[in-house]
C-alpha positions, 0 to 999 in steps of 0.5 A: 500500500502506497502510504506516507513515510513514517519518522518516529519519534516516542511511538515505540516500546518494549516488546510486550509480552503478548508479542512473545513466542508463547513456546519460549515465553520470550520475544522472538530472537531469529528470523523463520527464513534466514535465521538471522539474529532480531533483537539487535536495534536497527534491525526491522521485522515481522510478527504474526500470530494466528489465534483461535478464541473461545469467548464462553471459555475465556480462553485461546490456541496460538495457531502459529505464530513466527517472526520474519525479518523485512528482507525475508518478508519482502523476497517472499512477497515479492513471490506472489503473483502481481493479480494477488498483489493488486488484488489485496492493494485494492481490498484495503484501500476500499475498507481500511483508512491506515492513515486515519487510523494511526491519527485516531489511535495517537489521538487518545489518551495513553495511546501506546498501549497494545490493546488499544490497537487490538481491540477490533478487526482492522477491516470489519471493526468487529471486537476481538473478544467476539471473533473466534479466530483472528490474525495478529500482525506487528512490526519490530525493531530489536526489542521494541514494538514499534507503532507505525499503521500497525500493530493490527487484528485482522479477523478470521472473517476478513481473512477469508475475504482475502484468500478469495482474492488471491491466485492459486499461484500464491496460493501455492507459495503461501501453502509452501512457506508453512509447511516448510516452517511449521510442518502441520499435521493434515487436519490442522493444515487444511483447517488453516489453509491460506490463512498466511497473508503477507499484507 
């Protein structure tokens, strides 16, 4: 998406634990693709997390959850198909103002607080507490959380608005990268197919 540079001055903070891989209890350290080392400043990255929520319960499943730094991410997305590409361009362009958003978010008192950026689905305004899956996505610089037009819930409905706009291409390259980093077993990788999306 074509959106105007960010400088940023105070809007960032250690990474919350939220954001920590749940299998070690600690913030990523290295790269899914590359391994290369993250927690080092000036070194910018990705975190993705799938969670599956059982609001009656109280309680959630992280699906899969990984960090990748922006030279990785770029490679990768620079392997979906141009129609795929265009096509989530135009999605979110139509449903999602980042700009505005980000304004309205520092607008509010204590803004640097990840709830607040969580709270709904991105794209269909719907509270996270009332969806039962949703995708979490975030952008690092060492060990500091940076709020740039993310972090941001995107839910498991507006998830599957986007795979409908994706080619059988990337869907092949989506499908790839996560068998070749989480190696799912059947039942779960057809339950989670495509729900990767690199936006």
């Amino acid at each position: 998406m074509d959106l105007p540079p960010l400088h940023l001055d105070h809007e960032f903070e250690p990474i919350p634990k939220e954001l920590h891989s749940v299998a070690t209890g600690q913030p990523f350290h290295a790269c899914i693709t590359c391994e290369g080392f993250l927690l080092q400043n000036g070194v910018p990255y990705l975190v993705e997390k799938a969670v599956r929520h059982y609001p009656e319960a109280k309680l959630q499943d992280v699906i899969f959850e990984y960090a990748i730094c922006l030279e990785c991410a770029q490679q990768l997305r620079e392997e979906l198909s141009v129609e795929s590409k265009a096509n989530i361009e135009a999605y979110f362009q139509k449903h999602v103002n980042l700009v505005a958003r980000r304004e309205a978010l520092l607008a509010l008192p204590n803004p640097l607080q990840l709830d607040k950026w969580l709270s709904h689905c991105l794209v269909t305004g719907t509270p996270r507490e009332a969806c039962s899956e949703y995708q979490i996505y975030a952008q690092c610089d060492g060990k500091d959380l940076l709020y740039t037009y993310m972090p941001y819930m995107i839910s498991g409905q507006a998830m599957e608005e986007i795979q409908e706009l994706i080619s059988p291409h990337t869907r092949q390259i989506l499908d790839d990268f996560m068998d070749t980093h989480f190696g799912l077993p059947p039942e779960l990788r057809a339950m989670l197919q495509d729900r990767l999306v690199f936006i």
